[in-house]
One Martini backbone bead per residue (centre of mass of N, CA, C, O) as a GRO file, in nm:
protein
  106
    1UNK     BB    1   7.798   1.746  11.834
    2UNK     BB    2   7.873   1.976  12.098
    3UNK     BB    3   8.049   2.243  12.191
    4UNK     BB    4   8.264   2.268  12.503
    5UNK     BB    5   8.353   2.511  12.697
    6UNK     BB    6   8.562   2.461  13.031
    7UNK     BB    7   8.738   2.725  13.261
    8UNK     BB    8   8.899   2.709  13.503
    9UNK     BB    9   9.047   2.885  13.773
   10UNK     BB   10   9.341   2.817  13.628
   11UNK     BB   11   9.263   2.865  13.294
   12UNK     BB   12   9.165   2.606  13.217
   13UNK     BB   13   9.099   2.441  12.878
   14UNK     BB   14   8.819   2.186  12.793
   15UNK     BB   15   8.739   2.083  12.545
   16UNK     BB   16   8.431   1.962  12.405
   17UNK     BB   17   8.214   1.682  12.322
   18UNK     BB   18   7.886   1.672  12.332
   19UNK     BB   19   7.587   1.525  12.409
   20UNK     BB   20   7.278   1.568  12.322
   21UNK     BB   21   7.103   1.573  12.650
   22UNK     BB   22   7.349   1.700  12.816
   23UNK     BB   23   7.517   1.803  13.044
   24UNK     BB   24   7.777   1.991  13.182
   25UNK     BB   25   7.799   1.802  13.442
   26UNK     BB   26   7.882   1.532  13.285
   27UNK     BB   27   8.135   1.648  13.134
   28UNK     BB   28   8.294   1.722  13.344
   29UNK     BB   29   8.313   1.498  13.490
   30UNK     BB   30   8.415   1.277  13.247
   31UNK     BB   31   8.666   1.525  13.229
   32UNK     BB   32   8.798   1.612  13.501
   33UNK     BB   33   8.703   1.889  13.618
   34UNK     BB   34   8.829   2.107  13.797
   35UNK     BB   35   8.522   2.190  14.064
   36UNK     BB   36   8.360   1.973  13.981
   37UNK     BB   37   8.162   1.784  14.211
   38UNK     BB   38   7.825   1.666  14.225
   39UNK     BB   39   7.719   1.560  14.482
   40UNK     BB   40   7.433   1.464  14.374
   41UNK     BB   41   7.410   1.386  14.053
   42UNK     BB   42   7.219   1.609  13.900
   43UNK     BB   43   6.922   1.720  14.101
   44UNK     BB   44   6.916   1.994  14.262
   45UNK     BB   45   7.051   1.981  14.551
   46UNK     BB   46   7.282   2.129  14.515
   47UNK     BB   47   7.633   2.394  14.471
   48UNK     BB   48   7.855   2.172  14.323
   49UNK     BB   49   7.824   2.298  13.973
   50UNK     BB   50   7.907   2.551  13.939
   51UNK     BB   51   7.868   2.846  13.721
   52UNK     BB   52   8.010   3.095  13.434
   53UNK     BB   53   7.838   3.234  13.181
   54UNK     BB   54   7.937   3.342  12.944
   55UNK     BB   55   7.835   3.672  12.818
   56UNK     BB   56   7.762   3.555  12.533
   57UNK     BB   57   7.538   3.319  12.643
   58UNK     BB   58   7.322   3.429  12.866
   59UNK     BB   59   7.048   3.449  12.641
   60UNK     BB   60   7.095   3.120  12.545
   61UNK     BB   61   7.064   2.989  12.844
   62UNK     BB   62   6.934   3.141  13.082
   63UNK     BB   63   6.751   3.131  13.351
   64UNK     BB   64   6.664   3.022  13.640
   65UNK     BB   65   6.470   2.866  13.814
   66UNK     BB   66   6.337   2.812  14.141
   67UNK     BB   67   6.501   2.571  14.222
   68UNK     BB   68   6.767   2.657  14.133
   69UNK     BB   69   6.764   2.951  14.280
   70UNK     BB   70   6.756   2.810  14.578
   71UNK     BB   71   7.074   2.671  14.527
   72UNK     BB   72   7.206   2.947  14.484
   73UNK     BB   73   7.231   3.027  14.774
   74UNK     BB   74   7.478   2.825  14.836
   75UNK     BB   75   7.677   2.893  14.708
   76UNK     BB   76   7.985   3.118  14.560
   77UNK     BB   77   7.978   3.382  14.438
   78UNK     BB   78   7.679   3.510  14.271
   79UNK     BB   79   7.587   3.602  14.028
   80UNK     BB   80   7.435   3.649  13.728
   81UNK     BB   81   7.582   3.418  13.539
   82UNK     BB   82   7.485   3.202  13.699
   83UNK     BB   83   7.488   2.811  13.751
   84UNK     BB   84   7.399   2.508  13.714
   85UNK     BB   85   7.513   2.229  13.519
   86UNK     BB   86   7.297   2.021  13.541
   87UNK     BB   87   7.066   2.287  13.430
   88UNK     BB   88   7.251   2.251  13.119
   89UNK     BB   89   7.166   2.164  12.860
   90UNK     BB   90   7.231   2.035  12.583
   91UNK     BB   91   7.262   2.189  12.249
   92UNK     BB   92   7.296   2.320  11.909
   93UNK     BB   93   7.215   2.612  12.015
   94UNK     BB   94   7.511   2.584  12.228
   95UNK     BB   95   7.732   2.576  12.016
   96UNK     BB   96   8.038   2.693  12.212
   97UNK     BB   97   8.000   2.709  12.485
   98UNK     BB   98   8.133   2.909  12.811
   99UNK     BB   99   8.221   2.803  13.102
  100UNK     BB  100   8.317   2.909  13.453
  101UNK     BB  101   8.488   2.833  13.703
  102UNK     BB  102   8.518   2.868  14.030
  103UNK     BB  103   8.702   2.889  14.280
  104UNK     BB  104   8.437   2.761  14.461
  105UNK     BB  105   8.217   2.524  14.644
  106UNK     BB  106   7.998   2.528  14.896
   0.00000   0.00000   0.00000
């Protein structure tokens, strides 16, 4: 099991055992974090699984794909640190990892 916090937007944390090959939005939805909608069901058709990946984490979780980052165009409010939480593989490498849930998703 890898460490996994999610930050909801009115500051509650969510502290998770997420199972490795899991995304983070499976956990998110599993443990009813509110903000993460996942509408699409983690296709990356949509941009309402955003997240804001803690600046200590941005270079070992990596930039989105051009499919993310064409999905990141549609999200609110999109950082440098943004990401779509479907497209955030869960590894023992990500150990401790923490996003921040958006205000809103798009």
């Amino acid at each position: 099991m890898t460490k996994l916090t999610i930050v909801a937007f009115d500051g509650t944390r969510f502290d998770l055992n997420a199972d490795d090959g899991s995304t983070v939005m499976e956990n998110a939805v599993r443990n009813s974090v509110p903000g993460i909608e996942a509408e699409c069901g983690g296709a990356c058709a949509c941009a309402t699984c955003h997240v804001y990946v803690d600046e200590d984490w941005v270079e070992k979780v990596g930039g989105p794909e051009a499919m993310e980052e064409d999905m990141l165009d549609f999200a609110f409010d999109v950082r440098p640190n943004s990401r779509l939480s479907c497209q955030i593989k869960v590894t023992k490498a990500l150990d401790g990892l923490v996003v921040h849930v958006p205000e809103r998703q798009a």
